[in-house]
VEXVORO-950392 format. One record per residue (C-alpha): residue in one letter; y, x, z. Coordinates in nm, 2 decimals. Layout:
// residues N
{atom "A", {Y, X, Z}},
...
***
This chain:
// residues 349
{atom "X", {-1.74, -0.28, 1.28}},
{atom "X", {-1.60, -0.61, 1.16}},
{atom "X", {-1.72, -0.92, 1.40}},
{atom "X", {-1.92, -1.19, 1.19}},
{atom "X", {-1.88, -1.56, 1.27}},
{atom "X", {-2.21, -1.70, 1.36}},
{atom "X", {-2.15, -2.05, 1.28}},
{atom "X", {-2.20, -2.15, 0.89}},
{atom "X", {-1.93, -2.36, 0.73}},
{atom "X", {-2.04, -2.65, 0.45}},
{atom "X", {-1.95, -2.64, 0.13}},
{atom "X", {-1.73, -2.90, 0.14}},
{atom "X", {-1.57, -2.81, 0.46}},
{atom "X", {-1.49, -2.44, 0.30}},
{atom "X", {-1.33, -2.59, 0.02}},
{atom "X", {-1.08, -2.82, 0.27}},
{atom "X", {-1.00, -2.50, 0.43}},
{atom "X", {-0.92, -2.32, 0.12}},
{atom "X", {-0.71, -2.63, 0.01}},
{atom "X", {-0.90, -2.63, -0.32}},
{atom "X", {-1.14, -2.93, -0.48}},
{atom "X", {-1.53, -2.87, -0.54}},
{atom "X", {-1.83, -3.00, -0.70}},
{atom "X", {-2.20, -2.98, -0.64}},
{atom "X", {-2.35, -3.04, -0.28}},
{atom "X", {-2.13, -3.03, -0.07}},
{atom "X", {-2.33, -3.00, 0.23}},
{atom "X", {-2.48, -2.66, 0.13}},
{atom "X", {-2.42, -2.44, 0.44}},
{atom "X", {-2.24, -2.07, 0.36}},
{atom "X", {-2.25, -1.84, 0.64}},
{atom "X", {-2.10, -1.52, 0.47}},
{atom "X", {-1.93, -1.34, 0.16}},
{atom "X", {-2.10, -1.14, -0.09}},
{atom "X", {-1.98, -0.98, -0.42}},
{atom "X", {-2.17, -1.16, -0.75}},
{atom "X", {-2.44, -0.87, -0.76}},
{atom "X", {-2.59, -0.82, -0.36}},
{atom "X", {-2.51, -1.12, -0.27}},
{atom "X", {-2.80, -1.37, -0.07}},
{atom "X", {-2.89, -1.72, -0.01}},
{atom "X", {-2.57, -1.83, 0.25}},
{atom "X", {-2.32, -1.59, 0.08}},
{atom "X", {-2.01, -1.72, -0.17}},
{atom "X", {-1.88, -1.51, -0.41}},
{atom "X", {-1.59, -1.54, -0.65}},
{atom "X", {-1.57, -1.54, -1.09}},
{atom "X", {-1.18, -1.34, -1.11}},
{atom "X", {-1.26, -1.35, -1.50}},
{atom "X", {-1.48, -1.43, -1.77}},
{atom "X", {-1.69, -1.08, -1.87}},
{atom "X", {-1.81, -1.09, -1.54}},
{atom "X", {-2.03, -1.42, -1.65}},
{atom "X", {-2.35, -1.29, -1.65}},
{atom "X", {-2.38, -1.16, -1.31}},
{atom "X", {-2.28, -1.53, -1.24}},
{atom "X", {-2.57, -1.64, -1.40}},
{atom "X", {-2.82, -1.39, -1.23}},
{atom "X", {-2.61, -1.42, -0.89}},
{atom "X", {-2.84, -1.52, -0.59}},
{atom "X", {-2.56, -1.68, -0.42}},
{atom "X", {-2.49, -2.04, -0.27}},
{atom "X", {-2.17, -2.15, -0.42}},
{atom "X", {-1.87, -1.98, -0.62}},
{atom "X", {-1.52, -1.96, -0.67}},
{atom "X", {-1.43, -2.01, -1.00}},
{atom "X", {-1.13, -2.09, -1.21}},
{atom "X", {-1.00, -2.43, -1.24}},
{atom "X", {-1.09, -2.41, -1.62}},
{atom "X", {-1.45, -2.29, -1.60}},
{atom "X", {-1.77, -2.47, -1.53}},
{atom "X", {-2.09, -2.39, -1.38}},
{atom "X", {-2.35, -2.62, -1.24}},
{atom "X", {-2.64, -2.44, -1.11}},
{atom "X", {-2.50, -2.39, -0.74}},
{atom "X", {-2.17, -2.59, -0.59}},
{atom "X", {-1.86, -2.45, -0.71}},
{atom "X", {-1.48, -2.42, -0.56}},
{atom "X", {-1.23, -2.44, -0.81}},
{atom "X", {-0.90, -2.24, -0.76}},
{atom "X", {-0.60, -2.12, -0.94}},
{atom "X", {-0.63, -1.77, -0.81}},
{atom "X", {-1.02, -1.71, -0.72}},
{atom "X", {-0.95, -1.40, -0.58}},
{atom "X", {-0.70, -1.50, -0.33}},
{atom "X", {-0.92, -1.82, -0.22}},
{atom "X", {-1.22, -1.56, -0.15}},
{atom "X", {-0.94, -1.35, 0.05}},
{atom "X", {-0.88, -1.64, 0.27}},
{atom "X", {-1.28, -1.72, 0.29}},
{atom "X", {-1.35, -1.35, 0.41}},
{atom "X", {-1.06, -1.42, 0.64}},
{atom "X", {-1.26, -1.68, 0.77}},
{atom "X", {-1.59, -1.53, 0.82}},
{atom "X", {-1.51, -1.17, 0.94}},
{atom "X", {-1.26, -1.07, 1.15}},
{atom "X", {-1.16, -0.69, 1.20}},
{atom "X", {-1.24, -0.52, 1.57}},
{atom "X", {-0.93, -0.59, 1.82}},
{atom "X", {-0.97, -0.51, 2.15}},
{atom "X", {-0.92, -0.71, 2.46}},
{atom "X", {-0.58, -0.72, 2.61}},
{atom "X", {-0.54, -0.50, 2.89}},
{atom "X", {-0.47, -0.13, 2.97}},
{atom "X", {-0.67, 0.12, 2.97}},
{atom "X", {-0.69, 0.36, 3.31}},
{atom "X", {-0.69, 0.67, 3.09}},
{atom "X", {-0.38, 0.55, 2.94}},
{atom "X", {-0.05, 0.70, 3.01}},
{atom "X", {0.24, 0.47, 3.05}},
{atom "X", {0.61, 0.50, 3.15}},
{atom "X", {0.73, 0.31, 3.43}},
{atom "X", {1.06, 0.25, 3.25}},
{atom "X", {0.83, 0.11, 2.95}},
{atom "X", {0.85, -0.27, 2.90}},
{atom "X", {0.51, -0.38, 2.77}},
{atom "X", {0.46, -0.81, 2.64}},
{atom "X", {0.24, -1.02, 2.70}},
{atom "X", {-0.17, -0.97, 2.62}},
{atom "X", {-0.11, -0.60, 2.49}},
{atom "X", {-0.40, -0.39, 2.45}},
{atom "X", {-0.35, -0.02, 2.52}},
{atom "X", {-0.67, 0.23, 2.48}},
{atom "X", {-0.78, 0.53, 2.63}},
{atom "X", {-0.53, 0.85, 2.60}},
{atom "X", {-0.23, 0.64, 2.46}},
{atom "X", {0.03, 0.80, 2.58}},
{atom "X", {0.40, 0.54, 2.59}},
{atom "X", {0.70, 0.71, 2.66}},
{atom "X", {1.02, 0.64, 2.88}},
{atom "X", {1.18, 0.30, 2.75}},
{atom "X", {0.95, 0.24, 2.52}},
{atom "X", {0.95, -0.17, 2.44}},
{atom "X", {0.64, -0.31, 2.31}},
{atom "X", {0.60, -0.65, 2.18}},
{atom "X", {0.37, -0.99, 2.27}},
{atom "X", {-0.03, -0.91, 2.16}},
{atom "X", {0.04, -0.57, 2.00}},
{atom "X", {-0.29, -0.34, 2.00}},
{atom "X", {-0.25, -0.02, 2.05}},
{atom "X", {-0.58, 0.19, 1.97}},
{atom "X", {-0.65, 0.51, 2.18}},
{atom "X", {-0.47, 0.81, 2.11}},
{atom "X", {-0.16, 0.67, 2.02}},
{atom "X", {0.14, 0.85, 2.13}},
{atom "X", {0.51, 0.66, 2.14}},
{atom "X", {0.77, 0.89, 2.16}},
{atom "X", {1.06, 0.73, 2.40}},
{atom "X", {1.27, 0.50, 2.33}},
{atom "X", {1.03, 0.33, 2.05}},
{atom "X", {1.04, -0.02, 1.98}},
{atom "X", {0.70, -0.19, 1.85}},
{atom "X", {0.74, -0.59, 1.84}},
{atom "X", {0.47, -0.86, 1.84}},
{atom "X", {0.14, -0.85, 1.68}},
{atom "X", {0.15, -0.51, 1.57}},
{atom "X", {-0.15, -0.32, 1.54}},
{atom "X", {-0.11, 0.07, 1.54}},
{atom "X", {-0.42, 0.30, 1.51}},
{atom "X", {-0.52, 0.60, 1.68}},
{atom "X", {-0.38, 0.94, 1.62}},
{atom "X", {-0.04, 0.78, 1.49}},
{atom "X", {0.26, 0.95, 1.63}},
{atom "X", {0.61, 0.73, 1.65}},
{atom "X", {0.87, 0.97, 1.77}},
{atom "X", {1.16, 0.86, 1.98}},
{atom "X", {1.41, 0.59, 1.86}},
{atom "X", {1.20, 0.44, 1.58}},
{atom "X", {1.20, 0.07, 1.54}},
{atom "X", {0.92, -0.14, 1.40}},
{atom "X", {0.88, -0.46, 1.30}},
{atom "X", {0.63, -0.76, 1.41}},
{atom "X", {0.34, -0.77, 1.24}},
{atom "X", {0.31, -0.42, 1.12}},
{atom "X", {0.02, -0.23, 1.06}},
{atom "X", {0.01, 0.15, 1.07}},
{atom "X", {-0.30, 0.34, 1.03}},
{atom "X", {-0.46, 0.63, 1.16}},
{atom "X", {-0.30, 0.96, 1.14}},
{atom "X", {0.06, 0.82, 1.04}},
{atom "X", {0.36, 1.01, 1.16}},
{atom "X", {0.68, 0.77, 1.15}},
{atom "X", {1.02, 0.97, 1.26}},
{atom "X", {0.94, 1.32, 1.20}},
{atom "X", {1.23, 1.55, 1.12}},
{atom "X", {1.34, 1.53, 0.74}},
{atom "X", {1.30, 1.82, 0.58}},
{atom "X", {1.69, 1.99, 0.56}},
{atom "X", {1.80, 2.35, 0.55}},
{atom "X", {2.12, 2.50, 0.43}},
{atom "X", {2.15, 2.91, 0.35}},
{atom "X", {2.40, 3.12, 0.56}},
{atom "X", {2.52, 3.41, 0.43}},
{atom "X", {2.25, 3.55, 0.48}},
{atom "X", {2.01, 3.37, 0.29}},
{atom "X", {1.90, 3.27, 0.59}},
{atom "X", {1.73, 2.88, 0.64}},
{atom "X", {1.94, 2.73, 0.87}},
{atom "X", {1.81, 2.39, 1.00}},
{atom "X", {2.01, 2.09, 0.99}},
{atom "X", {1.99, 1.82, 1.28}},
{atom "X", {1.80, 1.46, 1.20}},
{atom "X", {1.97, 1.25, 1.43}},
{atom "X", {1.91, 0.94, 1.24}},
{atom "X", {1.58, 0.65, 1.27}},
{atom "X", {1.33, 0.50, 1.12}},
{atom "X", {1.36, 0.10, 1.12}},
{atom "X", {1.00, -0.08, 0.98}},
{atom "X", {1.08, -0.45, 0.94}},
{atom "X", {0.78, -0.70, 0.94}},
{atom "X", {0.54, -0.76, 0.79}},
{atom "X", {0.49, -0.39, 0.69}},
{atom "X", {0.15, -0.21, 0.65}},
{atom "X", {0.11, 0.19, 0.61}},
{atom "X", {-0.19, 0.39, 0.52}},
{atom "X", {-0.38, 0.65, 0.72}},
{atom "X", {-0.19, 0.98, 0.68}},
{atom "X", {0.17, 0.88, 0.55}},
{atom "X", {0.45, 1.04, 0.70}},
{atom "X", {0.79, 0.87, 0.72}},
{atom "X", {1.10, 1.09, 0.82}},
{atom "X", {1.37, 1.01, 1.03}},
{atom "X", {1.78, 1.00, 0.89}},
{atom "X", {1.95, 1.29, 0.95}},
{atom "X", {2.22, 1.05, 0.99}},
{atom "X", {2.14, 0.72, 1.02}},
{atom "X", {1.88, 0.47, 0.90}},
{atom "X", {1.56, 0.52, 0.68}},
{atom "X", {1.43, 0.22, 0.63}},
{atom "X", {1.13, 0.05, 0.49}},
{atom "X", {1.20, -0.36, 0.44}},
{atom "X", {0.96, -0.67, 0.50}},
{atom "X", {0.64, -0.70, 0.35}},
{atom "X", {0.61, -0.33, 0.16}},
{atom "X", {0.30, -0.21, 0.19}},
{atom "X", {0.22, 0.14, 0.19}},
{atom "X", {-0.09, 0.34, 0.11}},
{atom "X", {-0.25, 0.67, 0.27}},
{atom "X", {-0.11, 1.01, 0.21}},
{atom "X", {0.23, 0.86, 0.11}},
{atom "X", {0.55, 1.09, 0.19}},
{atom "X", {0.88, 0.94, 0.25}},
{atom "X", {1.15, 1.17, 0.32}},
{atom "X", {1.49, 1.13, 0.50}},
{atom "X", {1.74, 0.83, 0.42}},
{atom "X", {1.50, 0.66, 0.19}},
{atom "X", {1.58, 0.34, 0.16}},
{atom "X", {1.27, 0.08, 0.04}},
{atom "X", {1.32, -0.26, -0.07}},
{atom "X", {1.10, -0.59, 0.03}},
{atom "X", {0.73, -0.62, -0.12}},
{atom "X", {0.73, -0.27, -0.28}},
{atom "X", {0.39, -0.15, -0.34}},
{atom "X", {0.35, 0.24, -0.33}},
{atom "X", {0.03, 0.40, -0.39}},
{atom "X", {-0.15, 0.68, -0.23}},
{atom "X", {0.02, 1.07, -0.28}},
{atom "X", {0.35, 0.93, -0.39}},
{atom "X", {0.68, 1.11, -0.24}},
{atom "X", {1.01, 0.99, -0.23}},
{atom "X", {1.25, 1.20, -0.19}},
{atom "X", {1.57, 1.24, 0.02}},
{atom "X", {1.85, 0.97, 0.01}},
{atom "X", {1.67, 0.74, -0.28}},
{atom "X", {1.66, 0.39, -0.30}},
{atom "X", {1.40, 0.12, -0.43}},
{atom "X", {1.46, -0.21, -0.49}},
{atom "X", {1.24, -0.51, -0.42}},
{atom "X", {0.91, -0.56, -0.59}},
{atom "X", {0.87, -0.21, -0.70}},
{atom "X", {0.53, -0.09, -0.79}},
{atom "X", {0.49, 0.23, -0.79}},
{atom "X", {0.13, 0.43, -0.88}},
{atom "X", {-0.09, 0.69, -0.74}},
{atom "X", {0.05, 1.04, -0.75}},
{atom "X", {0.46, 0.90, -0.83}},
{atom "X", {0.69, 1.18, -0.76}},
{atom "X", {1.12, 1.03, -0.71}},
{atom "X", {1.34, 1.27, -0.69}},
{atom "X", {1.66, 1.24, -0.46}},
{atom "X", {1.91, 1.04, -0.46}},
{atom "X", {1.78, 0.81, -0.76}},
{atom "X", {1.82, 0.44, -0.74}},
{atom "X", {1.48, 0.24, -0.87}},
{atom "X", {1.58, -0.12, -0.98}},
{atom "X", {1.39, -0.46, -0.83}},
{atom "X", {1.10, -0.47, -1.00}},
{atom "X", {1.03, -0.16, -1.15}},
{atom "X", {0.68, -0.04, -1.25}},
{atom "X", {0.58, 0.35, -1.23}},
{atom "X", {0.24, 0.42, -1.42}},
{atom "X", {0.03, 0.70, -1.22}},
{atom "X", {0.18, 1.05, -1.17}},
{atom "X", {0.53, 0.97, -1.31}},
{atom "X", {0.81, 1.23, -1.22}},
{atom "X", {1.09, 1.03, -1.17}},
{atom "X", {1.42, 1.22, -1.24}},
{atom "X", {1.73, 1.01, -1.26}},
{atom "X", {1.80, 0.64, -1.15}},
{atom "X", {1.62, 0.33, -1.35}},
{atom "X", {1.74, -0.02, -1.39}},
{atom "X", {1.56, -0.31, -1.30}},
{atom "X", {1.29, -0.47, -1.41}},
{atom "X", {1.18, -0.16, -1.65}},
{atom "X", {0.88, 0.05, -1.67}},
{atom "X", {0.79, 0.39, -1.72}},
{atom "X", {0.57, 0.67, -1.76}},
{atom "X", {0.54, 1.04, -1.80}},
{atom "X", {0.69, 1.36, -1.65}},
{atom "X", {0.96, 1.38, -1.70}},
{atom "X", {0.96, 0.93, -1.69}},
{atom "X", {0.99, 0.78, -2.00}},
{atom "X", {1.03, 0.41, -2.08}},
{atom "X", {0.64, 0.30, -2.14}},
{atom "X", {0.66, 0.24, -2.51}},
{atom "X", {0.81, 0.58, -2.58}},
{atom "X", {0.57, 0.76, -2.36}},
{atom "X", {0.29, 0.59, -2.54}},
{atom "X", {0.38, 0.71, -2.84}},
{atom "X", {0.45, 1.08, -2.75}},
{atom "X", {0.10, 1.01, -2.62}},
{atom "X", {-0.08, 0.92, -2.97}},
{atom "X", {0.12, 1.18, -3.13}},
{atom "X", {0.03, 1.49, -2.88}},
{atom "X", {-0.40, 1.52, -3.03}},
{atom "X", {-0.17, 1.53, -3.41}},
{atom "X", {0.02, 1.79, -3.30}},
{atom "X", {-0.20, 2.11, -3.35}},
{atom "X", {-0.30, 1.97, -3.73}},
{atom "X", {0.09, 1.90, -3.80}},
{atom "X", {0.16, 2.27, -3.69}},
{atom "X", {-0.11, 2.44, -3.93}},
{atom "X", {0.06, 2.21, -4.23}},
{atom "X", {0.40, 2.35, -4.13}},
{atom "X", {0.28, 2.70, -4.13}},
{atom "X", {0.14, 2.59, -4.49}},
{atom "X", {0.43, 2.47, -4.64}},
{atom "X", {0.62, 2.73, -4.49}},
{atom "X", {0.44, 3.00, -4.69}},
{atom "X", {0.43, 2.80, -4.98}},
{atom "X", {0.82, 2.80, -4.95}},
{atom "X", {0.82, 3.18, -4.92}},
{atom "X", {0.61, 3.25, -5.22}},
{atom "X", {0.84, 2.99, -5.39}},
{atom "X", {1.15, 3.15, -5.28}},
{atom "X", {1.03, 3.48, -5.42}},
{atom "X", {0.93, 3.36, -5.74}},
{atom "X", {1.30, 3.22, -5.81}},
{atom "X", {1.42, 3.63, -5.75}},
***
């Protein structure tokens, strides 16, 4: 369970920490974070937008984010360009997830040939392979096993029941969750002549760079020659499936179920919803958009986006999408006129 501060913060002194000008008393103490509806007397909340008024006005909180352009009197108020984002860095403030003291565990296994920084936590059951290298206050939760040769750098956190197989390389400041699998084999067969599945070696890596998070349950495949590789700051959700040579751009966001497959690329900034399906070897442009179970055929330039299966650009998919409910009345008239056209042609004989 996340850790509660247990020493309230004024008004005032919140509003320094958020960098972000107030009004109202300023000495009122807050001692947690609530949403607008359960929250109590010592909670903030925050006002993202405007239809959301009224459970402002019922709200039994002690003070608000709002936006810079909004009033409201009746408890003190921080004002903020982005609400959201200055209740982000409040929560951050109050509650701090669980992280376990540094230290090994005696029920862990670790190499002697591992090199292991400076106040790492390893749990119970970890299990760290030959040459493993693990960086300056990285938690590692129980249950974790690092193939050898694995590289995890500072202020990493990696959950239990993730795998890392041998040779992968990740990042400071990653986060993986539970269940991840990063290096598996990518999936690659050829046929012999006798139609027979013949597996083809994955020699390559993974490399993570910083600053990475990935959900509970994604699986990221090893190369079978050379690197795939996820870039700063992406940030992955569960059940995600990225397959062998994919290479991912900086700040992509990719939600849960999507696969990418073999050999594709995605550019920076790339958004891409739940349920996306990429084919291989497609290139996605910087800052493409995806709507929710696109099937993503062939390549798309940057700063487009699309919908559908197969994708379309979003304006033409919304319009194949009003026409579809049309399309059952529009067939009867055809069916009309094409009888009409029958008797007519018969009449002219």
């Amino acid at each position: 369970m996340p850790e509660k501060k247990s020493v309230p913060i004024r008004v005032s002194a919140l509003a320094k920490l958020l960098d972000c000008p107030y009004k109202g008393k300023g000495t009122t103490l807050i001692s947690g974070v609530s949403n607008l509806i359960e929250a109590e007397k010592g909670d903030i909340v925050f006002l993202a937008h405007r239809k959301f008024r009224s459970h402002l006005e019922q709200t039994k909180a002690s003070a608000v984010i709002i936006p810079v352009d909004d009033t409201f009197d009746r408890i003190p108020v921080i004002k903020s360009d982005n609400p959201q984002l200055s209740f982000i860095k409040a929560v951050e403030y109050f509650f701090q997830p669980h992280r376990p003291a540094p230290g090994i565990h005696s029920q862990a296994y670790v190499s002697p040939t591992a090199k292991v920084g400076k106040d790492v936590s390893i749990g119970a059951f970890a299990f760290i392979g030959d040459e493993v290298e693990i960086g300056n206050r990285a938690v590692i939760f129980p249950f974790v096993v690092m193939y050898p040769r694995t590289k995890v750098g500072r202020d990493c956190i990696i959950h239990s029941h993730v795998s890392i197989r041998e040779e992968s390389f990740i990042g400071n400041k990653v986060i993986i969750h539970n269940g991840a699998v990063i290096g598996s084999d990518g999936f690659g067969y050829i046929q012999d002549n006798r139609k027979i599945h013949v597996k083809i070696p994955q020699k390559g890596i993974v490399v993570i760079q910083d600053n990475v998070e990935i959900g509970a349950n994604t699986t990221i495949d090893r190369a079978s020659l050379g690197k795939t590789i996820i870039c700063k700051g992406t940030k992955i959700d569960n059940l995600v499936q990225i397959a062998h040579n994919v290479e991912i751009g900086s700040d992509v966001i990719l939600v849960a179920q999507t696969g990418i497959a073999g050999s594709s690329k995605i550019g920076k900034k790339v958004i891409a919803g739940g349920q996306v399906g990429i084919a291989d070897h497609v290139e996605i442009g910087d800052n493409v958009i995806m709507a929710a179970k696109s099937g993503v055929t062939k390549s798309i330039p940057a700063n487009s986006m699309v919908a559908g299966i197969p994708h379309l650009n979003i304006r033409d998919w919304r319009k194949a999408m009003v026409s579809i409910p049309q399309l059952y009345d529009l067939l009867k008239e055809i069916k009309k006129l094409k009888k009409k056209i029958e008797k007519l042609e018969k009449a002219s004989k």
